[in-house]
N, C-alpha and C positions, 0 to 999 in steps of 0.2 A: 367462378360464376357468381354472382350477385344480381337478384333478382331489386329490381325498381319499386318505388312505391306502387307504380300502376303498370297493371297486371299486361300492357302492350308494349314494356320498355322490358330490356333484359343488356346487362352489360357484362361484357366476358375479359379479364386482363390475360393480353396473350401478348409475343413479341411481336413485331412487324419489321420484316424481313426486307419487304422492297417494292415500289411496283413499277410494273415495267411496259410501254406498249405494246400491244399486239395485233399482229396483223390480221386476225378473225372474234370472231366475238366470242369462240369457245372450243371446247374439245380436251380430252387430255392432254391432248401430246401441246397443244398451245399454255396447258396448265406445267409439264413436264419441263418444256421449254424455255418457261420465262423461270421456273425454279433455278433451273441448270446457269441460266444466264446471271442470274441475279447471288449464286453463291460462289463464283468470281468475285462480285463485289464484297460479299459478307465475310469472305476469308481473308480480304482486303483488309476491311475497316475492322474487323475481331469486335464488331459490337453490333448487338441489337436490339433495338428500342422496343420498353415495354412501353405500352399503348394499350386505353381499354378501345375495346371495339364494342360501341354501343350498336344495337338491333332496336326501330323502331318499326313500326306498320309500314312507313314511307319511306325509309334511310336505311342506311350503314353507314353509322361517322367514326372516324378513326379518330381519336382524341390521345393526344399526347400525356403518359401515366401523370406525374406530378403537376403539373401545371395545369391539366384538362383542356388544353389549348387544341381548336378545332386542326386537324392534318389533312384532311379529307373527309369528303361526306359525298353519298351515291347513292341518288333515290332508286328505289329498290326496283321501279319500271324501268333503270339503264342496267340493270345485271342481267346477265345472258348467260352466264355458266357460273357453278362452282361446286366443288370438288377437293375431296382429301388425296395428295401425293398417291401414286400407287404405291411407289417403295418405299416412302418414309412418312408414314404417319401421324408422326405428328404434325406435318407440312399439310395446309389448306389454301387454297387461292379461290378467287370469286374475278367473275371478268366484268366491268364496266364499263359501258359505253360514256366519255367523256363528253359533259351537258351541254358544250359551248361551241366543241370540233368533231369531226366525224371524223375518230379514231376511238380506240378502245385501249382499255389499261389492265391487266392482270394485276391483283395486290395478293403479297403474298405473306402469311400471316405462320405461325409457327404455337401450336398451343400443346404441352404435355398430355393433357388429359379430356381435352375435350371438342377435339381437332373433328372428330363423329359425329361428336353432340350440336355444333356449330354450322355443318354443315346442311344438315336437318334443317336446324331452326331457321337458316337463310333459306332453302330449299322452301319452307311452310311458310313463312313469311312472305316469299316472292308470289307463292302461289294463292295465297291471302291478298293480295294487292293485287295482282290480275283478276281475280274472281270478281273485285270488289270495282275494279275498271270497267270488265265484262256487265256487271248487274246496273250498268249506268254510271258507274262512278262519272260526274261530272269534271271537268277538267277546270281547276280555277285559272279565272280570265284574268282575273287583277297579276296573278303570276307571270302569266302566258306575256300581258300587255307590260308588264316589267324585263321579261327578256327579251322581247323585240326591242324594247327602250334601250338596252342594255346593248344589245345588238349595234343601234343606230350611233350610240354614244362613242362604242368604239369604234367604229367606222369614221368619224367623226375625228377622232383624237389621230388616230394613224393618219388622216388626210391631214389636219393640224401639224403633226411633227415633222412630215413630210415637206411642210411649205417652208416649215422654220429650218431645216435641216438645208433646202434649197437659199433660203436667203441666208446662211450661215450663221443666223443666230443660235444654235444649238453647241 
């Protein structure tokens, strides 16, 4: 754990195991589940990516250890659950709801010593960002009106490939 120069950022170096969709946005047994699922793959591949897992007031970014290259980021209004493994403790996952489609992802994260600690901290964090939504948090518009743009563009590009795919230029 390494705390940030400002006192709202907190970066934890832990593995990252896997994530996996899920069909509800929380619970144990959906936390239990995608474990189970996803160490098939890890017994597979015999490898697993350290990653820090930064905590902001608004996020959880999974940044890739050496390079800091962004993996995933989830603002912290799309997490719905998270929870340390029952039986194996060092095992953590958090569920988020994916920004773009209406499915949700379990990530599931593996830390020795502060699988507890982490927990919490997203738990207070989430619960700091709700409060702060509740007390008026205003919703930024210039965001809002860049996801619908975003929205329209890809709507746009799929009609696009689709016309080129019909005239065989593709």
């Amino acid at each position: 754990m390494s705390d940030i120069d400002d006192d709202s950022e907190i970066s934890f170096s832990v593995k990252f195991l896997g994530r996996i969709e899920v069909v509800r946005p929380g619970g144990m047994q959906i936390l239990t589940d995608a474990v189970e699922a996803l160490q098939v793959d890890v017994k597979m591949k015999k490898t697993k990516n350290k990653v820090h897992l930064f905590l902001t007031r608004s996020a959880i970014d999974i940044l890739e250890h050496k390079t800091k290259f962004m993996l995933y980021t989830c603002p912290l209004a799309s997490v719905s659950f998270c929870a340390v493994h029952p039986t194996q403790p060092k095992i953590l996952g958090f569920v988020a709801k994916h920004p773009a489609a209406d499915m949700f992802h379990c990530y599931i994260l593996q830390s020795k010593k502060f699988s507890h600690l982490l927990v919490s901290v997203i738990g207070d964090a989430f619960q700091a960002c709700k409060q702060n939504e509740s007390l008026g948090g205003d919703r930024d518009l210039v965001v809002e009106a860049l996801r619908h743009k975003n929205k329209i563009l890809q709507r746009e590009n799929t009609e696009l490939k689709r016309r080129l795919r019909d005239n065989g230029e593709v």
